[in-house]
C-alpha positions as CSV (number, residue, x, y, z in Angstrom):
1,X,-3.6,-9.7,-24.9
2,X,-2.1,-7.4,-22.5
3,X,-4.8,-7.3,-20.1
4,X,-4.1,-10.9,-20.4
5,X,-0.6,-10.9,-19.4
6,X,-1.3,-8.4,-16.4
7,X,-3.4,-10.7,-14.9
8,X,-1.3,-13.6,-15.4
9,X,1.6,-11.4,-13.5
10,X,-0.6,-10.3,-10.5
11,X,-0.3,-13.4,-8.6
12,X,3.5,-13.6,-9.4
13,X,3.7,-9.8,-7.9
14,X,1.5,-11.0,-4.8
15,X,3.3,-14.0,-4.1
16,X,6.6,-12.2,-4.1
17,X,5.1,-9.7,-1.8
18,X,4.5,-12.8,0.9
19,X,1.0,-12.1,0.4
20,X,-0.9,-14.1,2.9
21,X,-3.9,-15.2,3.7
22,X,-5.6,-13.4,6.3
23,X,-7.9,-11.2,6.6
24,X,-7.3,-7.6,7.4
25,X,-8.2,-5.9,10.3
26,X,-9.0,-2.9,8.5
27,X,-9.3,-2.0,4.9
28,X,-9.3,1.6,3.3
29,X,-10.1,2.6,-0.5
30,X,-10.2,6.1,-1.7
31,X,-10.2,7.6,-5.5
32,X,-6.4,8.7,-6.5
33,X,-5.0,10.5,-9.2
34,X,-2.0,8.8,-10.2
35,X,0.3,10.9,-11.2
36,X,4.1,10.8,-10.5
37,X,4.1,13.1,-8.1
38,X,1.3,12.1,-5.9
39,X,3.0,8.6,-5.5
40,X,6.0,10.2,-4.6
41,X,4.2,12.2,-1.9
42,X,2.4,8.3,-0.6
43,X,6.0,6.9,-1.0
44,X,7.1,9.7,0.8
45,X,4.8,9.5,3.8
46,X,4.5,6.1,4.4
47,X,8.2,5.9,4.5
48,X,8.5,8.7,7.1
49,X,5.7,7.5,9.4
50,X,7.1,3.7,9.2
51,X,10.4,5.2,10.9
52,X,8.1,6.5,13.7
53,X,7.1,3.3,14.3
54,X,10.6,1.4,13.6
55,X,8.5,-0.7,11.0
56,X,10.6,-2.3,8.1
57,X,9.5,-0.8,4.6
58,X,9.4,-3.1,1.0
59,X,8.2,-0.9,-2.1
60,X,7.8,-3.0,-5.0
61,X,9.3,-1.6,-8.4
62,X,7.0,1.1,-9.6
63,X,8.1,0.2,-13.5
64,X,6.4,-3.3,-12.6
65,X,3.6,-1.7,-10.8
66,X,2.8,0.5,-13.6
67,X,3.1,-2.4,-16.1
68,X,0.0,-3.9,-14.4
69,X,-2.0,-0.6,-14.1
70,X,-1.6,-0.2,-17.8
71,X,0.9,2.7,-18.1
72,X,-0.2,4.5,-14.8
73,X,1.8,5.1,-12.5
74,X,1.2,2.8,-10.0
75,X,2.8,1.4,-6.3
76,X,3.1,-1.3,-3.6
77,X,4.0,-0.6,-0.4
78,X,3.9,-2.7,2.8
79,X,5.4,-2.5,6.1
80,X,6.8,-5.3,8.4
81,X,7.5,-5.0,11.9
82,X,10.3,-8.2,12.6
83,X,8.9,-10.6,10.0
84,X,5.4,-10.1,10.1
85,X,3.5,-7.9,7.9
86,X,1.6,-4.9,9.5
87,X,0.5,-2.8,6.1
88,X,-0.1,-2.5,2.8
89,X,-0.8,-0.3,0.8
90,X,-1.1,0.3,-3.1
91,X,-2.8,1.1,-6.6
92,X,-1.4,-1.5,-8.2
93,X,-3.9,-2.9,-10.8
94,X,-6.4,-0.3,-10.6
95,X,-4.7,3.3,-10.8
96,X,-7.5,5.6,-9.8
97,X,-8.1,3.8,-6.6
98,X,-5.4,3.6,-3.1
99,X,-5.9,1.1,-0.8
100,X,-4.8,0.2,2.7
101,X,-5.0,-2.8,4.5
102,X,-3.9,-3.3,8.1
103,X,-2.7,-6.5,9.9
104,X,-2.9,-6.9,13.9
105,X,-0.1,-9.2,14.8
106,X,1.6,-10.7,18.2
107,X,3.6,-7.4,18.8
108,X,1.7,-4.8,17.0
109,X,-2.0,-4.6,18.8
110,X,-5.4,-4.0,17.2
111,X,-4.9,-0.3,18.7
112,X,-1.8,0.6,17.6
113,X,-3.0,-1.0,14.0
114,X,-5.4,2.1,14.0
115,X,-3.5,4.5,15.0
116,X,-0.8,3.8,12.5
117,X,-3.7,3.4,9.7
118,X,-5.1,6.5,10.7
119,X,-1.6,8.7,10.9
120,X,-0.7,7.6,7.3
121,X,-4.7,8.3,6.5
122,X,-4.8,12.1,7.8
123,X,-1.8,12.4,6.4
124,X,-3.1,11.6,3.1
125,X,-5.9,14.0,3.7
126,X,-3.3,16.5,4.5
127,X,-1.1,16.3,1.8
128,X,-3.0,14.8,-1.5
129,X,-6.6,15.4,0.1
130,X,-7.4,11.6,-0.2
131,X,-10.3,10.6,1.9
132,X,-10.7,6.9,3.1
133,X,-13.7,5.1,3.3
């Protein structure tokens, strides 16, 4: 039953996260250990390298996040430059897997896409040793 009632949340939690419906240009998985203290480092990171890039953050609750990873601790993260969505990145639903997606959009080029994926991504490596596919 509570599987159940995840599920039936998820595409609550996505649509209130202006999930659309494009493809990403690139997409990232790695294995994570998710404790309370790595997401704090990812929360952490992503927030510091979005102000290098003067990109809007929006962090889901992580109590809400967790309730769909059953009892991990668990976050969503994306990052908007203007209106327009640029990143996301989470464990929501699974736990023990982070993933990134990145968006190209009208102001934010496919290069600067990868550079921004890759600053969080050695960063990452850096800091929690998380390797990307």
């Amino acid at each position: 039953m509570k599987k159940f009632i995840q599920l039936a949340l998820l595409p609550i939690f996505l649509f209130s996260c202006n999930a659309e419906s494009i493809s990403p240009n690139f997409h990232y998985t790695a294995s994570f250990s998710p404790s309370k203290a790595n997401v704090d480092v990812v929360e952490s990171l992503v927030t510091d390298v979005s102000s290098n890039w003067n990109l809007r953050v929006v962090k889901k609750d992580r109590s809400q996040m967790k309730l769909l990873t059953e009892d991990q601790e668990a976050f969503f993260i994306a990052l908007y430059q203007e209106e327009k969505h640029v990143l996301s990145i989470t464990n929501a639903g699974v736990g023990t897997s982070i993933s990134m997606s990145l968006y190209a959009i009208d102001n934010f080029s496919i290069v600067q896409v990868e550079q921004l994926g890759r600053e969080i991504r050695d960063g990452l490596l850096k800091e929690l040793s998380i390797k990307f596919n």
